[in-house]
N, C-alpha and C positions, 0 to 999 in steps of 0.2 A: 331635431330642430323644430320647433315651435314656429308658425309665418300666421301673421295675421292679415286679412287682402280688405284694405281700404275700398271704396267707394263699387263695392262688387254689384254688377248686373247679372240678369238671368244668363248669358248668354257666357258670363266670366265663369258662374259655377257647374253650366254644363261642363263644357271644353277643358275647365279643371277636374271636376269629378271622375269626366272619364279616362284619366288618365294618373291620378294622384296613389290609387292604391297597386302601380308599378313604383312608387320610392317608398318603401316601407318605414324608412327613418324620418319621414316627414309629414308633421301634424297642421294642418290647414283650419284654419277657422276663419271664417268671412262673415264683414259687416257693410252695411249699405251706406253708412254714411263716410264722405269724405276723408282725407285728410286734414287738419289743421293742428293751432297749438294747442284747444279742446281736447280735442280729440287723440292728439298723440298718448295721452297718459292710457287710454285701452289698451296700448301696446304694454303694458308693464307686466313683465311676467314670459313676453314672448321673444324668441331670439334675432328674428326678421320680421321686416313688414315688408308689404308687396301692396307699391302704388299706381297710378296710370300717368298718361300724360299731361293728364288737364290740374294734376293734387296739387295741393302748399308744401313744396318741401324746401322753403324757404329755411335759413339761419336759425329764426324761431321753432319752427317744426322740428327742422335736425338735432336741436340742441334738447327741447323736453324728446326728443326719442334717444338721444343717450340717456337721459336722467333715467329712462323706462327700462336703460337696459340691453336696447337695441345693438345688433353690430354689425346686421344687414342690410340694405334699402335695396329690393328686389324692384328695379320697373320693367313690367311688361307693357314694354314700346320700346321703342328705336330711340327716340327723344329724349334728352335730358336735362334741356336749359332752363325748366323749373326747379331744379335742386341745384342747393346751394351747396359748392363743390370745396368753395374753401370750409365753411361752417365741417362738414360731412369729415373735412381731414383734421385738423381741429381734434372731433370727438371720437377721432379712430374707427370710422364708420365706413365700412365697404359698401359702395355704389354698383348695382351691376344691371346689365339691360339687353337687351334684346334685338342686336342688329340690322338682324335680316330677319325678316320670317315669309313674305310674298308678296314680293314687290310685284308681280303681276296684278295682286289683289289693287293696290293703288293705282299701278296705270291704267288697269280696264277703266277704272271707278274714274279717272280723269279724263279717257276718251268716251266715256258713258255722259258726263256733264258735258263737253265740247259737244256729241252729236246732239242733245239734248237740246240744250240752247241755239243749236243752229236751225234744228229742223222743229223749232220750240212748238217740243212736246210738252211740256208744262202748259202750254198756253191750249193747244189741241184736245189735252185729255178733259181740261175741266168744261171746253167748250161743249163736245160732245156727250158729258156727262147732263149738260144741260138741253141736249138736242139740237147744239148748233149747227150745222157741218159745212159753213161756210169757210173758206178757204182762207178769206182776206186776214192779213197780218201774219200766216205761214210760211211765207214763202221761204228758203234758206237755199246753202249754195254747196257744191259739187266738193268734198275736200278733195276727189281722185285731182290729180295734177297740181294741185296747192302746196305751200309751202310750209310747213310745221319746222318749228322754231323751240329746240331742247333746250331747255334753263338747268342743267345739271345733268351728268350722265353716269350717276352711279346705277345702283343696280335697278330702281323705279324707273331716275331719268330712260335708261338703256332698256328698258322693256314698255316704257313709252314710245320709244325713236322706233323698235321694232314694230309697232303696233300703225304708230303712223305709214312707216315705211308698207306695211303690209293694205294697207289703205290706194298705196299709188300715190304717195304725196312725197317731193324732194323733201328730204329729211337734213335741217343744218341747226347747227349745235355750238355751246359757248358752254367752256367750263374750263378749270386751271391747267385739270388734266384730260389728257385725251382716252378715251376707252379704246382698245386699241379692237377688241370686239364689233365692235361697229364700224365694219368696211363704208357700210353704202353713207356715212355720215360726213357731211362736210360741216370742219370746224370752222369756226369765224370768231369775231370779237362781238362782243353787247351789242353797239351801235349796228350794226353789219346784221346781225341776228332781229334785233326789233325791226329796224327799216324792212326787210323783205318778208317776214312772214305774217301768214295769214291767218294761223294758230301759233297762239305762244303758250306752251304749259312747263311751270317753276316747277321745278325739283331738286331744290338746292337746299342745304341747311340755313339757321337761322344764326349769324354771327354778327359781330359789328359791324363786317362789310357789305353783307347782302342785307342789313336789316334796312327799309322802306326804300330797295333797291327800286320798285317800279314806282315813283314820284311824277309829279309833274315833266320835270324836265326828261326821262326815259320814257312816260307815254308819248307825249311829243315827238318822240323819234319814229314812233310806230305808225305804220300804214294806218289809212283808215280804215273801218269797219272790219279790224281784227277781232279776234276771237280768243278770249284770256282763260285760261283757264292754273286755277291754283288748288294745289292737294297737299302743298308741302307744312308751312308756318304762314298764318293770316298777318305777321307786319313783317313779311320781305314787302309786302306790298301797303302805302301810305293809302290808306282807305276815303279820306279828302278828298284827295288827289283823284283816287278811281272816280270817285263819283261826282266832281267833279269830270271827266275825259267822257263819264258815262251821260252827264246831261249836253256835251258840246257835241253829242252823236259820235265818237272817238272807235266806239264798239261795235260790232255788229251783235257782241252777246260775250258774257261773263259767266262762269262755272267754279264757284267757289265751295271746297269743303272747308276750308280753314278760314277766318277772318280776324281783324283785331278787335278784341276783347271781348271775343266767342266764351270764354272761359266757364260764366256763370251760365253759361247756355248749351255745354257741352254735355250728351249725351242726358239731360235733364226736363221732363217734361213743364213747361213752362204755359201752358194754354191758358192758365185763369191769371197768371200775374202780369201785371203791368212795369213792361222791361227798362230799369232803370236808364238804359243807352239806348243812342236812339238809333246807333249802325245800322242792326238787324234789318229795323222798320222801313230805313232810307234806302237800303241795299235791295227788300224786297219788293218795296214801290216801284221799279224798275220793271218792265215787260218783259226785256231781256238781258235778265241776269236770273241764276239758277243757286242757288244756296241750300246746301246739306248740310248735317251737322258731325263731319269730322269720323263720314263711316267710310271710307277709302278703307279702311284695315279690314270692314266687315266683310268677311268671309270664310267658310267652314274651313277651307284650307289654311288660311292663315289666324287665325284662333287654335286651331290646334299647334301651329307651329311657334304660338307666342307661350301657350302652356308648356308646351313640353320644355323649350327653354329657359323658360324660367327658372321650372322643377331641374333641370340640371345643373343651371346654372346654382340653384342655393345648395345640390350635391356636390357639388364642385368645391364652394366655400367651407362645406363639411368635412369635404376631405384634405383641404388643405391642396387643391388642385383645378386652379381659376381659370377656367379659357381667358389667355389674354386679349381678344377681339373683346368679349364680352364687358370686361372691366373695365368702370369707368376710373375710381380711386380703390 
């Protein structure tokens, strides 16, 4: 099998390289630039392609990657509400992805922006970098004994509720299903879960029912000077609205790797261009608000474990033997 890896970073072709010449039946070639309907035709000739979370694999994209020949769309990521799922069945095009690889990797990355913004090191490091080492506008607050508030408790939410939990903070959660894993967790409903906590971090997928689930009328619910943090999909959360709650003083500080319409700005060095949306700008005019750009997955242990699956997963299609977790269509 023939795989061609859209939008490949340094860091895509280590973590594949070192690992690729354990599938001997599988020929890899990587190119830097993206996905689209351009670009789909470099697939001609190859039997998969292997895209990320942020590609076009829209209708258009799906359709000139059967013209190419395609019969695979390998993504490495867990995500896949960028491809177009009916187009994909359509042109008899197998979908497959990446479920789990460390979820640890995301919740550290989410309690890593929570302390961040609270004990706003962002504002600390560049003071000091200038010789400030005045205190004023540092001050943050105690989470031991606070209340953290889980938006999802699959295998991130649940290694977040741990992580809190292990902090000394009552740990209460809202999701359709209960983890049954999490003793020390008390379930409640939305309203019940915003009203009392002091940290709220999403971990929930992006559907038509959570999509711009934290709106106006749900930060309303919320204590004052809570502490938001999002790692999951940038419009569960109406970014108006946020920023809006953020100028009424709503927040005591926001921790965002995800945002809406980060897209063009994902994982892409952007320094000299003048950014057509004015989110980014609005969101980081804020003191305390913390914005990364979508590396919750960055880490050595989970890089390896989105390679290797992958590689198994288009061994799998090879052989006519699909982990069904894995497969989307």
């Amino acid at each position: 099998m023939n795989i061609l890896f859209y939008d490949t970073k340094r860091y895509d072709m280590e973590s594949f390289d070192a690992i690729k010449d354990q599938y001997d039946k599988l020929t890899i070639d990587y190119v830097d630039t993206d996905l689209s309907v351009k670009t789909a035709r470099l697939a001609k000739g190859y039997d998969a392609i292997c895209a990320f979370v942020s590609s076009d694999v829209s209708a258009p994209v799906v359709n000139a990657l059967s013209d190419a020949g395609v019969k695979l769309i390998l993504m490495r990521c867990a995500g896949f509400n960028n491809v177009d799922m009916d187009a994909a069945k359509k042109c008899g095009i197998t979908v497959m992805r990446v479920p789990g690889y460390s979820p640890e990797a995301v919740a550290e990355h989410a309690m890593a922006l929570a302390m961040a913004v609270n004990r706003r090191l962002h504002k600390s490091y560049i003071k000091v970098r200038e010789n400030n080492f005045s205190l004023v506008g540092l001050t943050g607050m105690n989470f031991y004994g606070k209340t953290a508030g889980i938006v999802g408790t699959g295998k991130i939410g649940a290694a977040m509720a741990r992580i809190c939990h292990g902090f000394g903070m009552d740990v209460i959660a809202y999701d359709m299903y209960k983890n049954p894993d999490l003793d020390f967790v008390r379930y409640v409903e939305l309203p019940e879960l915003l009203a009392g906590s002091d940290l709220i971090s999403l971990h929930c997928p992006l559907t038509d029912e959570t999509y711009h689930m934290i709106n106006e009328e749900t930060i309303g619910m919320m204590k004052d000077h809570v502490i938001l943090v999002n790692t999951s999909r940038g419009a569960l959360i109406k970014t108006d609205d946020l920023i809006a709650g953020i100028r009424s003083r709503k927040f005591f500080g926001i921790g965002l790797d995800v945002y809406e319409e980060e897209t063009p700005n994902v994982f892409e060095n952007r320094e000299d261009d003048i950014l057509e949306s004015s989110i980014t700008a609005r969101l980081l005019s804020f003191p305390n608000v913390i914005v990364t750009s979508h590396q919750g997955f960055l880490t050595e242990e989970a890089l390896e474990a989105i390679s290797r699956t992958t590689l198994d997963n288009a061994m799998d299609f090879l052989n006519g033997s699909v982990n069904e977790s894995n497969i989307v269509l």
